[in-house]
N, C-alpha and C positions, 0 to 999 in steps of 0.2 A: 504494500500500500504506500507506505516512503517513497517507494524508487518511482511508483507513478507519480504520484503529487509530485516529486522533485521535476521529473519528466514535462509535465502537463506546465505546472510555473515556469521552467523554465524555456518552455515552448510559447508560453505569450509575453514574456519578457524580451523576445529579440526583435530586432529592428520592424517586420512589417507585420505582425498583426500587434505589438505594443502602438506604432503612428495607425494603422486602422482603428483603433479602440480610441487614439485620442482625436482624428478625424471624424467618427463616428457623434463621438460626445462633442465635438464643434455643433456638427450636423442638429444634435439634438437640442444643444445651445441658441442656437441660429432662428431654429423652426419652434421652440417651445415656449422659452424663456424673453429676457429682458434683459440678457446679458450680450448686446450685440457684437459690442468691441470685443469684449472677452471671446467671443466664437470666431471670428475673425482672423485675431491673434492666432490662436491655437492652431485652427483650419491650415493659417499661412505658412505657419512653423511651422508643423506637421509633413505639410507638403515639401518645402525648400528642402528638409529632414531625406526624406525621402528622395528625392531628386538629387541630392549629393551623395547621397547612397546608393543612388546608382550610374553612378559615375567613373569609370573605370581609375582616374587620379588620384580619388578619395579612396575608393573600397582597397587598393592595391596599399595605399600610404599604409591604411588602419592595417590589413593582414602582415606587410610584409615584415615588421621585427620578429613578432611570433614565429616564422618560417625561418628567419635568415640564422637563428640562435644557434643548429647544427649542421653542419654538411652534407652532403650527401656522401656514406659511403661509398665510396672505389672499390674496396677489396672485400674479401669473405674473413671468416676465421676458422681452421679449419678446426673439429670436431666440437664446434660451440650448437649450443641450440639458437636456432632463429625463430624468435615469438613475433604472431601476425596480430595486433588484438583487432577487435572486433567492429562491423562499423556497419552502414544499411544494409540490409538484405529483403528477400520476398524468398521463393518457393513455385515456380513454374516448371513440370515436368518434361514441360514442352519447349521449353527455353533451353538457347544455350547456356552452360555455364555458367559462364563469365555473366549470363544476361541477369541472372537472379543476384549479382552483387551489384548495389546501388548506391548514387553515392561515390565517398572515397573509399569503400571496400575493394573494390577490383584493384586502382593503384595501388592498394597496400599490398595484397595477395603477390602481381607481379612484380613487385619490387622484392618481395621475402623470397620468390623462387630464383629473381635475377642471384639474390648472395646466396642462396643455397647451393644453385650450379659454381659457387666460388667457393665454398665451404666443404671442403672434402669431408665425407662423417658426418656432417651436420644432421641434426632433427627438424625439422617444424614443428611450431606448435601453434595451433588457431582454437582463437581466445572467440568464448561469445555464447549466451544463451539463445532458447528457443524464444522468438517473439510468441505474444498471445495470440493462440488461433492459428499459429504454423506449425504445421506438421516437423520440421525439420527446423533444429540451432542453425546458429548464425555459423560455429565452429564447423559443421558438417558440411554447410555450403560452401563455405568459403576453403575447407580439404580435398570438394569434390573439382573445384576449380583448378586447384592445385595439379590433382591425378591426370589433370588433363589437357597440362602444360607440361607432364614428365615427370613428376616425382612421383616416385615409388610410395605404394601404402604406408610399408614398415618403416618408412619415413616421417613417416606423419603422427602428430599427437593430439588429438581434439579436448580440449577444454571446453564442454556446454554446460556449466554451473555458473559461472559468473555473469552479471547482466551489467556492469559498468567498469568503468579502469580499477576502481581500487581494490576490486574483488578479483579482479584480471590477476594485479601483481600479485596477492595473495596467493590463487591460486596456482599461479606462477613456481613461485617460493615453496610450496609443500610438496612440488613435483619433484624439481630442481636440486632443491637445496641452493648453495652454493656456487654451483656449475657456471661457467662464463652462458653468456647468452648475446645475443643481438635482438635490439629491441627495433621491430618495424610498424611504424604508426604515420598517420598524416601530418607533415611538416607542423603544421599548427597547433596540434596536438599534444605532438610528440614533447615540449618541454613541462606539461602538468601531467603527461604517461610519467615521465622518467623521473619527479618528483616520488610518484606513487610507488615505484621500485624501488627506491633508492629508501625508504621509509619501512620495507619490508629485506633491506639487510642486502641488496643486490647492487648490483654496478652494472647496469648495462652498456653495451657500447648502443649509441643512437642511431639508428638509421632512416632517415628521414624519407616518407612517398607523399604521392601527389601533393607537390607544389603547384600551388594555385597563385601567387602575386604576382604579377609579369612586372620584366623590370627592363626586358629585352622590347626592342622598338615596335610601338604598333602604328597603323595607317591615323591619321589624326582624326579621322571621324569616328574611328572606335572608340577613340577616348573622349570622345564628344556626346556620342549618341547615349542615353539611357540605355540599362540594359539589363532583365533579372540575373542575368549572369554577373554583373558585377555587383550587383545585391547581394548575388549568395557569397560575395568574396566575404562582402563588409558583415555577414552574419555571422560565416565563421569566426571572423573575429572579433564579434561580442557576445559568441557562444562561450569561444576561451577566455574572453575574461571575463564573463562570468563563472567559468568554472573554476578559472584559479583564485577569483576572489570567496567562493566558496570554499577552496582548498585550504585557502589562507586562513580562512575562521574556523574551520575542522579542525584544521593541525591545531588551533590555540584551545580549541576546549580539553 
């Protein structure tokens, strides 16, 4: 019940349906009340909010520290585990693959099998509960994706107990022990994963997927034009700070 309400709050807390709800309440402002400037205001905000949010200038400015914090690995480590944790999925029989990872699930998956073919011995291991109502974890989707870019089964380790990162690294940790590992997560991500491990006695080396901030040149009307694509830049990154500002008050209680 926690993991939902945490879910759900923090699903109307991010950028467009938090400026939808105070849009909304202009609207109601406007059309009910007596408070005209006040609706106005809000309306205006609300909108400019939003139109600089999606702006590929803005959204790229707000993502790109969170991403740039580790590199991307070059190399493998040989007989280290490679942990993929967990990230959208669905459950189509009918679908390729790769189709049923949504999301930055699929960049993570291809990135864990790129250092695995570098990791002579290496394990996988893929992190992730069953969603409500699907047949199949997140961990088994995203192993069956794997089998089918070449890694071998008894290569593979599925973790489908954990439904969020800090349950990840735990469970992580009771596998493991000890053992070197390569941690692979979403650039953005990946520095409040690697707090979360590091808190359960591990040292991972970082390996950072789908980088989403472009920093390399684009045609100038893409940075011009609105675009929900650059919306989802600037959500992810006030999903992660919201997460880490949560992190940050978890670890003080």
């Amino acid at each position: 019940m926690l993991f939902m309400l945490k879910k759900m709050i923090g699903g109307m807390l991010l950028p467009l349906p938090l400026l939808l709800i105070c849009m909304g309440l202009a609207l109601l402002l406007l059309w009910f009340t007596r408070w005209q400037k006040t609706a106005r205001i809000l309306l205006s905000v609300s909108w400019v909010i939003l139109l600089l949010l999606s702006l590929q200038p803005v959204a790229d400015r707000l993502l790109a520290p969170l991403e740039s914090e580790y590199p991307t690995l070059r190399d493998g480590r040989p007989g280290d585990y490679i942990v993929v944790l967990g990230g959208g999925y669905t459950y189509n029989p009918r679908w390729a693959p790769g189709s049923n990872l949504i999301g930055n699930s699929l960049p993570r998956v291809t990135e864990g099998v790129r250092l695995w073919r570098l990791s002579p011995g290496a394990k996988m291991i893929f992190t992730g509960a069953r969603a409500q109502g699907n047949p199949r974890s997140n961990a088994s989707v995203a192993a069956e994706v794997a089998e089918s870019l070449g890694v071998p089964p008894q290569d593979i380790i599925q973790l489908d107990k954990p439904k969020d990162t800090a349950e990840e690294a735990a469970a992580v940790r009771q596998l493991i022990g000890n053992h070197p590992l390569i941690l692979v997560t979403s650039a953005n991500h990946l520095p409040r994963a690697m707090q979360f491990f590091r808190q359960q006695g591990l040292a991972p080396v970082p390996a950072p997927a789908n980088q989403m901030a472009i920093t390399s040149p684009l045609n100038f009307w893409e940075k011009l034009t609105p675009s929900p694509l650059w919306l989802s830049h600037s959500e992810r990154a006030w999903y992660e700070t919201l997460g880490r500002m949560w992190q940050s008050l978890t670890d003080k209680a």
